[in-house]
Structures are given as structure tokens and as C-alpha cells.
C-alpha positions in Angstrom: -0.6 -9.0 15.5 1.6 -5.9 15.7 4.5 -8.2 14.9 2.5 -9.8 11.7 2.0 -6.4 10.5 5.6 -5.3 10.2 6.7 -8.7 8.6 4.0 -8.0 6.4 5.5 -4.6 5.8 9.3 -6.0 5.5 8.1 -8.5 3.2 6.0 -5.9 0.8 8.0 -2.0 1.4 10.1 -3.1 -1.9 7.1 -4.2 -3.7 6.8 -2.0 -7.2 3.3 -1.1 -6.4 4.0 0.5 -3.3 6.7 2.7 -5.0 4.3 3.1 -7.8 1.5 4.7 -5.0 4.0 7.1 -4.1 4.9 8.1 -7.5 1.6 8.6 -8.7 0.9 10.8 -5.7 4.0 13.1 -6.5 2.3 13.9 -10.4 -0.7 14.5 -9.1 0.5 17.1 -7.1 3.2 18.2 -9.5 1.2 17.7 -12.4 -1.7 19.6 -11.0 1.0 22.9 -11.0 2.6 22.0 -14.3 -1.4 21.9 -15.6 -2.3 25.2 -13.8 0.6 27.4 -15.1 -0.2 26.4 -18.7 -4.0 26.2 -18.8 -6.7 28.9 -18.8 -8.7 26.9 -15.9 -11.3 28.6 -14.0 -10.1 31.8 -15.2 -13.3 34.5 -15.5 -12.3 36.2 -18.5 -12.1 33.4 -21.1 -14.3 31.5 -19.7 -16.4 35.2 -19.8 -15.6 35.4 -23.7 -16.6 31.9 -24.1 -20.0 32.4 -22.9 -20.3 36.0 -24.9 -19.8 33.7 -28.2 -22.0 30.3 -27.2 -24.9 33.0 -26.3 -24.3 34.6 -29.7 -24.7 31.7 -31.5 -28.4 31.3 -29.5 -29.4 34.6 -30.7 -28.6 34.3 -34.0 -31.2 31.3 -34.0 -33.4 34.2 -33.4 -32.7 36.6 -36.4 -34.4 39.4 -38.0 -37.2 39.5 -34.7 -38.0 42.4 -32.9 -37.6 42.2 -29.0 -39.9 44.8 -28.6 -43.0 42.8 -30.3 -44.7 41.0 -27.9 -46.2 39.3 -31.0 -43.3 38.0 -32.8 -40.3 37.8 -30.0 -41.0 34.7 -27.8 -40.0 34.8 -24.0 -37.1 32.6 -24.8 -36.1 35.2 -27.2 -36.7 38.1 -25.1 -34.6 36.1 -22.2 -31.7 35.1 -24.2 -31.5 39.1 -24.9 -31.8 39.5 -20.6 -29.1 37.1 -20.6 -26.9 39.1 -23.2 -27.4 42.5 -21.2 -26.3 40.9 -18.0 -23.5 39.5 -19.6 -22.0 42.5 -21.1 -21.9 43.7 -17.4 -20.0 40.5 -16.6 -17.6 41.4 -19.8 -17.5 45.3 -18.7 -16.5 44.9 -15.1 -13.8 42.6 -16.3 -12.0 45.6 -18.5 -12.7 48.2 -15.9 -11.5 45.8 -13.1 -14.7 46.7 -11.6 -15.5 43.4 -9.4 -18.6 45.4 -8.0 -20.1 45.2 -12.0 -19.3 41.7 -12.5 -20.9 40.4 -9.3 -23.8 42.0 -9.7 -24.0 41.1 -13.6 -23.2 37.4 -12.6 -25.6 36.6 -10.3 -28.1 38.6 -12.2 -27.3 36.6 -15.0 -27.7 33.3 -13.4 -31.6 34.6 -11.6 -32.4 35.5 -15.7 -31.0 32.0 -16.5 -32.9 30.2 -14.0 -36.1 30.5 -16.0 -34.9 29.7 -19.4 -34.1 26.1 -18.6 -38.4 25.2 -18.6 -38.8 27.8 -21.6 -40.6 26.4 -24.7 -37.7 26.1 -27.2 -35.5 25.6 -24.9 -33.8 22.3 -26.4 -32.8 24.7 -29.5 -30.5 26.2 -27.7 -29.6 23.9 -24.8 -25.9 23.5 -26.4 -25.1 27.2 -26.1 -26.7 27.9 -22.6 -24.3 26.5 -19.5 -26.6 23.6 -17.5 -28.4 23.9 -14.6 -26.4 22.4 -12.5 -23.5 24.9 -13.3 -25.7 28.0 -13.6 -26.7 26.7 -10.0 -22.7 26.6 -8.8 -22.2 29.8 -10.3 -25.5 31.4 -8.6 -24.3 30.0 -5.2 -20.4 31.1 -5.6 -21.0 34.6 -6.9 -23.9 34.9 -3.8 -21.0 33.6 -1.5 -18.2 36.3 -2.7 -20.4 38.8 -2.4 -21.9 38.2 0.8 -18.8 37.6 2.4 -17.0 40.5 0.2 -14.5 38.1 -1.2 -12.0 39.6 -3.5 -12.7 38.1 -6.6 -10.2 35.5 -8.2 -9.8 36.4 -11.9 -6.7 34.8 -12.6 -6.1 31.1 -12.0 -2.5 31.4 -10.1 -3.9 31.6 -6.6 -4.1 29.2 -3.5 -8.3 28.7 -4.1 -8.4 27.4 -7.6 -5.0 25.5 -7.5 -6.7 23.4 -4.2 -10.0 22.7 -6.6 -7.6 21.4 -9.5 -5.7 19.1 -7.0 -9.0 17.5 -5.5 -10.6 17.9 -9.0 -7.7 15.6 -10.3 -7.0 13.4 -7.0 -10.8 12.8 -6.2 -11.4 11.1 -10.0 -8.2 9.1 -9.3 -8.2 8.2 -6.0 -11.1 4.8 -5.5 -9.0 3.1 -8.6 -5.3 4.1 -7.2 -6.3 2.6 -3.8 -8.6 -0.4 -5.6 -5.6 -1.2 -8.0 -3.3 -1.3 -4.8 -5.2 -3.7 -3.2 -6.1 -5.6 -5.6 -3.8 -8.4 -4.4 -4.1 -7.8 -0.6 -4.2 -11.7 0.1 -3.7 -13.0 -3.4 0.3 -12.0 -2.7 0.4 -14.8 0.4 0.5 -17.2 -1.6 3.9 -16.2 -2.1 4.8 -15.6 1.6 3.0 -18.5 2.8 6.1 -19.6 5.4 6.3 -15.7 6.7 2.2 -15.3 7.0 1.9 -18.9 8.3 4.8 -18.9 11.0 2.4 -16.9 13.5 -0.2 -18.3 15.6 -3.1 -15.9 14.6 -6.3 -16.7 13.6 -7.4 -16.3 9.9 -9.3 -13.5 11.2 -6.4 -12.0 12.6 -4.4 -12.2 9.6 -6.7 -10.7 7.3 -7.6 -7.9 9.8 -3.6 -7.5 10.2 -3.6 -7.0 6.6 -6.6 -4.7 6.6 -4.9 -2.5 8.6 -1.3 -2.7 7.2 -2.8 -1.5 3.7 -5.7 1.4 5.7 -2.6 2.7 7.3 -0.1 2.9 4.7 -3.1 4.7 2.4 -3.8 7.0 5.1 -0.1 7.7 5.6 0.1 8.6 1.6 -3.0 10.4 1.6 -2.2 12.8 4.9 1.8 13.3 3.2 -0.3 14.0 -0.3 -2.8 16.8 1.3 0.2 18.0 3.7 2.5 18.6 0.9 0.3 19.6 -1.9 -1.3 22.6 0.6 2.5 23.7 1.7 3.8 24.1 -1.6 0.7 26.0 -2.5 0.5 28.1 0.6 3.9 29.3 -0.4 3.7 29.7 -4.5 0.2 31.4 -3.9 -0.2 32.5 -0.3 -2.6 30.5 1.6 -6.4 31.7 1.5 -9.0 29.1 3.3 -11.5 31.6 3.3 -12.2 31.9 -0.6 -16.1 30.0 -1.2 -16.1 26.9 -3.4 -19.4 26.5 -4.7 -20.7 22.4 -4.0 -24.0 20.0 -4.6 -25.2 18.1 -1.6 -28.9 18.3 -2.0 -28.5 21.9 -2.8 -26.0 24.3 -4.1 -24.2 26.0 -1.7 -20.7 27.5 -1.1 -18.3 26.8 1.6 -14.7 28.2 2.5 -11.7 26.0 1.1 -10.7 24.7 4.7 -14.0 23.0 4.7 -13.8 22.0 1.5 -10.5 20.7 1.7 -12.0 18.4 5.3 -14.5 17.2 3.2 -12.4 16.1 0.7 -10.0 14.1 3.3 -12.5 12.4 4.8 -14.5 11.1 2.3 -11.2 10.2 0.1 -10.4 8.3 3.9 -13.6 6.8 3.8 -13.3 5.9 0.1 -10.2 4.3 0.6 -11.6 1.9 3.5 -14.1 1.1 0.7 -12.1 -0.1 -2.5 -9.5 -1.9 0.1 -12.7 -3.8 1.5 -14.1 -4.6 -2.5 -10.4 -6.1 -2.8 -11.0 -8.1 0.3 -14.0 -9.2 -1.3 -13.1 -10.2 -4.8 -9.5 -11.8 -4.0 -12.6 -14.2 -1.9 -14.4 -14.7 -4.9 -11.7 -14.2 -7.5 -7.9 -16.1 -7.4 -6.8 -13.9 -10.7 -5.4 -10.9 -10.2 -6.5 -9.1 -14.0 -10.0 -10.2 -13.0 -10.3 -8.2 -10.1 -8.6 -5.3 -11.6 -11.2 -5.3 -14.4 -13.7 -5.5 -11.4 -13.0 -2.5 -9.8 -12.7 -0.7 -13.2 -16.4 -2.0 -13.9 -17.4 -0.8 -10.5 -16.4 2.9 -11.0 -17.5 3.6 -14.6 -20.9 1.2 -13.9 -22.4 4.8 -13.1 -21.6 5.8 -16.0 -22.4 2.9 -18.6 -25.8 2.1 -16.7 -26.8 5.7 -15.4 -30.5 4.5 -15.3 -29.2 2.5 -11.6 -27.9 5.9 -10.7 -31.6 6.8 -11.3 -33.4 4.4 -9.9 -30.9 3.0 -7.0 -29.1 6.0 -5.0 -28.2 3.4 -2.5 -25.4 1.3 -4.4 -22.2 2.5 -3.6 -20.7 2.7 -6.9 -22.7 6.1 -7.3 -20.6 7.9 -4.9 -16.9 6.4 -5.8 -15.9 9.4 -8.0 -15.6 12.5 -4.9 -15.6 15.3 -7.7 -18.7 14.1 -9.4 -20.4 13.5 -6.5 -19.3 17.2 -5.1 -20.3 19.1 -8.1 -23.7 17.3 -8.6 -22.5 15.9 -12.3 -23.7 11.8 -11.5 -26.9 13.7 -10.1 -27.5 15.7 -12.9 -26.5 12.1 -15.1 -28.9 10.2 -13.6 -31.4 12.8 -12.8 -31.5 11.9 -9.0 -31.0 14.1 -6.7 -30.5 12.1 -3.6 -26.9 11.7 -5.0 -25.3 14.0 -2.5 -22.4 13.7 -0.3 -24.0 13.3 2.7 -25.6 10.2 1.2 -22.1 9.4 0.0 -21.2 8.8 3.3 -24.1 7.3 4.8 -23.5 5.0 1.7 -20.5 3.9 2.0 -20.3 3.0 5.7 -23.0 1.1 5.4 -21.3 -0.9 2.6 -18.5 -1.4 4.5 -20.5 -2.4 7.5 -22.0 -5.2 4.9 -19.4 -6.3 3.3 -17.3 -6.7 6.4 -19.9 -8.9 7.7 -20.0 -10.5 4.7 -15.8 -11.4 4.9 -16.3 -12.1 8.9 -18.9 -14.8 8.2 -16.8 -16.2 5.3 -13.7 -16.4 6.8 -15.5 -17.6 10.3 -17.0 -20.6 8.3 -12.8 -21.0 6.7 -11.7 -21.0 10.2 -14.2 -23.2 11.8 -13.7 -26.1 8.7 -9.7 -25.5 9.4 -10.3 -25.9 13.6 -12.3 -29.2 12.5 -9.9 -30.5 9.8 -7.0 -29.7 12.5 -8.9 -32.1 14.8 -9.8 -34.9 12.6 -5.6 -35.2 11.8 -5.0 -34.9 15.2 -3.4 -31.1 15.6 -1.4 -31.5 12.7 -1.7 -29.8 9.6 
């Protein structure tokens, strides 16, 4: 089998889309730089003015009222004023470089914003007020900082924020990269049918030969990709796996970037044994290459063209092939379930590959058994 394997490599190393793999990988990481230097991302003080203007614009829905009158301001009123005070802190520990004033204004901020979301009104002013799934991220990062007395990252040029921008960009990329890769896995024998042919291995054989080939070449890109990507970071920024990134997985909660970046590997590893599997499967049921492509493209945006399955069905895999989404609670807050997590992810998607595996073995079992019979009925020659 081993020997299959490297003709199998020999035969597809000058291939374009294995070149193209590696390419992509290099402007993700690149890119990801390029993006940071010239984008106000994550940085606290525009994003700070940015929320000083959108709550403005919610207040002045709410002219010419007194705060004071219980009889004319309404408790949304009266919050979005709460809201305003605690965000001047935010704005004043920014020009005093106070982070002391900020933390305590931020998570302030997001207890006074916790109510407003079931407010009467409410939907008025939805479009200036940050969701609840972000006022929840930001409750559990600023918690985190302070609790661990974390220095707090105002700029965007550090080690922390360049790591969420990578996996930010890598984790929406990442199930189509690998599923586009695949998407000929056996559909490219027919070109090699002498090579493929020439060894006396089982079907099964060959397609778990090919399995592999394809897992280990992915996981090869993926280690190089998080191994170069945290090097060059470690030594524009200086390395800090310490620093809280605030997550969803049934709750909101904030790890260190170490784990964060574990996470990430894994479930991109996991991910990866996933959409090569769904290739697998549809070069079975499909012979045309563009079909399957547009397969696997229907398969990750299903989520978000039918989000009512999302709702209804957090078992089907194709909620959990977007890692960022899934991380940061946005297909949960889509489809309002909150059994979308990434523990679930996981649990998920092992058990689809356990199924579809099955699935293949029984297909290919049934192949092999009519070829053993055909092979008979000519006599042992084919």
C-alpha cells in the first residue's frame, strides 16, 4: 500500500492543484499581515468612536425627554443614557491611557447592555446597539483581562489579534480549500488507470491509499501553515499565548491564545477529514468534476440560504463547516440555536465521518464482491 501511495504521489506532486494548495496557504498568511498593517481591525479606539456615534444616533430617537421624569423617559431611554455614561469612561480611559477606566467602563457597559436587548422599543434601536452575541464576547473578554490583569491590547500590531485575523481568515476558507482539492480524489484515475491498476490491492485498499495520501498531504500543509504563520508573528510582534480570546461554545467564555490556537488545529484537522470524505462520497455518486465542486459550495453556504435547518436540525454537519462562525456563536445567533457550539462541532462531525465511511465501505464492498464474481465467471481474467 505504502508503495501505491508514493506512485500516487509521483503521479499527482506536479498536478496544479497541489501547487495551487500551497499558494493559497502563503496569502493567507501573507495576506493576513498585509490586511493587518493597513486596517483598523479590532483596534479599541475606533471601534470606541464607532460605538460613541451608533449610540448617539439611539438617543437622538429620544429627543427633547427628560431622564429625570419617571413619567415621560422610558427605561429604554433611561438605559441608552446608562449606556452613554459608561461609554464615555470607555472613551476617557482611552485618552488618559488609563486601562483601569476602560475595563471597568467596558464591562460595566456590557451588564447595562444586557438588559436593553428585552426592553420594550427595543427594535427602534436594534441597528445602533452591538448584538447580544457580541455584547456577550465583549462581557466575557474584558472579565478575562481583568481577572487575569492582562495588559490591554489597544493597537492591532500585536501577536493576539494578528493569530485571531489568521484563523478568522483561514477558518472561513479552509472546508472549501480542502473540498475543492479533493474534489477529484478518484475522478483523476481514470487517467492513471495502468499506474493505479498495476498493484494487487483491493479496491478498498486503493481508496483507503488515496484517503490517506490526500489526509496527509492536508495535514502536512496545515502543520507548515500554523508553524510558519505563528513564527513570523512571534517575531514581528513578540509571542504572547496568554492574551484571552473571547469564544461561544454553549456559553461565552475566554481562553488564552495557545488554546485557542489547539482548538483551531484540531477542528480545521477534523474538518479536513470531513470535506475529503464528502469528495469520497460524491466522486461515488457524481463522474463530473463542476458538479461536485458546486456540491461542496451548496454544502457550506446551505447554513446560510436555509438557516431555518440550522434551527431546527443542529445535527447536520453542514452547520459546523465554517470554524469562525461556529467559534464566535454567529450560525447560532443565525439560526437561533444554541446547541451550535464547538463541542457539538466535533461530536458532529466524527459521527459523520463515522457514517459516511460506512456508507463508502459498504459501497465499495458490494464493487469489490461483483468484481471477485465477474473475475470468476471469465475465469481470472479481466
Amino acid at each position: 500500500m505504502f508503495r501505491l501511495m508514493k506512485t500516487i504521489f509521483l503521479v499527482e506532486r506536479k498536478n496544479l492543484k497541489f501547487r495551487s494548495i500551497i499558494f493559497i496557504l502563503i496569502l493567507f498568511i501573507v495576506g493576513s499581515f498585509v490586511y493587518l498593517d493597513n486596517s483598523q481591525f479590532r483596534e479599541l479606539k475606533p471601534g470606541t468612536a464607532a460605538e460613541v456615534v451608533a449610540l448617539n444616533s439611539a438617543l437622538d430617537q429620544f429627543r427633547n425627554v427628560d431622564a429625570t421624569d419617571s413619567d415621560v423617559a422610558s427605561p429604554l431611554y433611561r438605559n441608552l443614557i446608562s449606556q452613554s455614561s459608561n461609554l464615555a469612561n470607555r472613551t476617557l480611559g482611552l485618552l488618559m491611557d488609563d486601562q483601569d477606566t476602560y475595563i471597568k467602563g467596558a464591562t460595566e457597559l456590557t451588564k447595562v447592555r444586557d438588559e436593553v436587548y428585552t426592553m420594550d422599543g427595543f427594535e427602534d434601536v436594534a441597528q445602533f446597539i452591538p448584538t447580544y452575541r457580541q455584547n456577550q464576547l465583549d462581557g466575557a473578554l474584558f472579565t478575562e483581562i481583568q481577572n487575569q490583569e492582562e495588559k490591554l491590547l489597544v493597537h492591532n500590531s500585536n501577536f493576539p489579534t494578528y493569530i485571531i485575523l489568521f484563523l478568522f481568515a483561514l477558518g472561513y476558507g479552509w472546508y472549501l480549500l480542502v473540498g475543492i482539492f479533493s474534489s477529484d480524489i478518484l475522478l483523476d484515475e481514470t487517467n492513471h488507470k495502468s499506474l493505479v491498476n498495476g498493484y494487487p490491492l483491493s479496491i478498498a485498499s486503493k481508496l483507503f491509499a488515496k484517503l490517506l495520501s490526500y489526509f496527509l498531504f492536508v495535514f502536512i500543509c496545515l502543520v507548515l501553515t500554523f508553524t510558519i504563520a505563528i513564527t513570523s508573528a512571534a517575531v514581528i510582534y513578540n509571542m504572547d499565548l496568554s492574551y484571552p480570546v473571547a469564544l461561544f461554545n454553549g456559553d461565552y467564555l475566554a481562553i488564552p491564545v495557545w488554546q485557542y490556537i489547539c482548538i483551531a488545529f484540531l477542528y480545521l484537522l477534523c474538518l479536513s477529514l470531513v470535506a475529503i470524505a464528502v469528495s469520497i462520497l460524491l466522486n461515488h455518486c457524481f463522474k463530473n468534476l463542476y458538479i461536485i465542486i458546486f456540491v461542496h459550495f451548496f454544502f457550506f453556504f446551505i447554513v446560510y440560504l436555509l438557516p431555518v435547518l440550522g434551527k431546527w436540525m443542529s445535527f447536520l454537519p453542514f452547520n459546523y463547516f465554517n470554524f469562525q462562525t461556529v467559534a464566535d456563536g454567529s450560525v447560532s445567533e443565525m439560526t437561533g440555536n444554541t446547541a451550535i457550539t464547538l463541542t457539538n462541532g466535533f461530536l458532529t462531525m466524527l459521527l459523520s465521518l463515522l457514517v459516511i465511511f460506512l456508507f463508502i465501505y459498504w459501497q465499495f464492498h458490494r464493487s469489490q464482491t461483483k468484481y471477485n464474481r465477474l473475475k470468476d465467471d471469465q475465469g481470472g481474467i479481466l
